[in-house]
N, C-alpha and C positions, 0 to 999 in steps of 0.2 A: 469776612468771618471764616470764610472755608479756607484763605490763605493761612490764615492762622493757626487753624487745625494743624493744617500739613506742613507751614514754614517753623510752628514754633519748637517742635521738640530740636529741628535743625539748628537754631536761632540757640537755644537753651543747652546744646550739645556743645557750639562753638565755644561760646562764653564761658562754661567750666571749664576746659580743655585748654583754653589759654588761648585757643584760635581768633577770637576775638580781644586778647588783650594789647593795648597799647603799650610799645617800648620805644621811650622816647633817643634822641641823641646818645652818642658814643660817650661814655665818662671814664673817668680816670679818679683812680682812689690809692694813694700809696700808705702806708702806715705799718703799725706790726700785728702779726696774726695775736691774735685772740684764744682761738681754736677752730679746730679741724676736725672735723667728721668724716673720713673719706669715703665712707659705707653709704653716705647723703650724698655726698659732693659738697656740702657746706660749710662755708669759710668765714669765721667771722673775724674781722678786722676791725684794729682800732686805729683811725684817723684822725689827720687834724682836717677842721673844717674851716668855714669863712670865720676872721680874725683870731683861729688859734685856737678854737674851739676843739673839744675832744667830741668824737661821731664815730658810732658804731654803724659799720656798713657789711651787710650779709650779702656772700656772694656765691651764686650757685656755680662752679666751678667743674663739675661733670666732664662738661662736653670743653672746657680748656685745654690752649695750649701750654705749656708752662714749662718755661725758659730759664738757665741760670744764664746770666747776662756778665762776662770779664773786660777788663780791656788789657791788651798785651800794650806792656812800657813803653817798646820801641815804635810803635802805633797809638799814640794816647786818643786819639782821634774818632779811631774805629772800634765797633762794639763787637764782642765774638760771644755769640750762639750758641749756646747749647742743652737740647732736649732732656728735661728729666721728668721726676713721676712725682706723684700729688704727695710722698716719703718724703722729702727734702722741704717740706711746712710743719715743721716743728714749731709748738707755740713760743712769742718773739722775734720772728724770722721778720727782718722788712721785705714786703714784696710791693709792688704796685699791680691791682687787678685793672683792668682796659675790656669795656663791654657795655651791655645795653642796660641801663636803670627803667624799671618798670616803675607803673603807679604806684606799686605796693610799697618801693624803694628798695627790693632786692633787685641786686646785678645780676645780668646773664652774663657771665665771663665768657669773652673768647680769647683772650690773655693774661695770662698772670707770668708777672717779670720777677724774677728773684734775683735782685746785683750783689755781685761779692764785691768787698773791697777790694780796691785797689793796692796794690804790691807797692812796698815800699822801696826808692831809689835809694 
């Protein structure tokens, strides 16, 4: 009983705070933005899911890296990098977010990939 005294405000401080919440395997969700709250960090995408389903997948995007992703012609092979800012998610934009799916089923991004098409030969 006296544990409990003293463990559980601990115990009940983790579990709101997220310190106790479970984030399962790395996922991956490509589709077109929804919308964008950048003042949240949240991203809502629309997906296809298993056999082509449409799935709206909410992604906390904050603490994201986020990439526009090219490939140069004469390299079709190789992907070229580079850094932008959470402005260049305009709603329709396809991105693909890469992060953690918690129980609730929001992602914690720690990638969001934006590809431009490809140049025409």
């Amino acid at each position: 009983m006296f544990a409990w005294i003293v463990l559980g405000p601990l115990v009940l401080t983790l579990s709101l705070s997220g310190g106790g919440a479970a984030w399962g395997d790395e996922v991956r969700h490509s589709g077109n933005v929804q919308s964008f709250t950048p003042a949240e960090g949240v991203l809502v995408l629309e997906a296809r899911g298993v056999d082509g389903a449409e799935e709206t997948v909410w992604a906390d995007v904050r603490h994201a890296e986020i990439v526009r992703l090219s490939r140069d012609p004469r390299r079709p092979w190789e992907w070229r990098e580079r850094r932008t800012g959470a402005h260049w998610l305009p709603v329709g934009t396809y991105v693909t977010v890469i992060g953690l799916e918690g129980r609730s089923g929001i992602v914690r991004a720690s990638r969001v990939e934006v590809p431009e098409p490809d140049d025409p030969q």
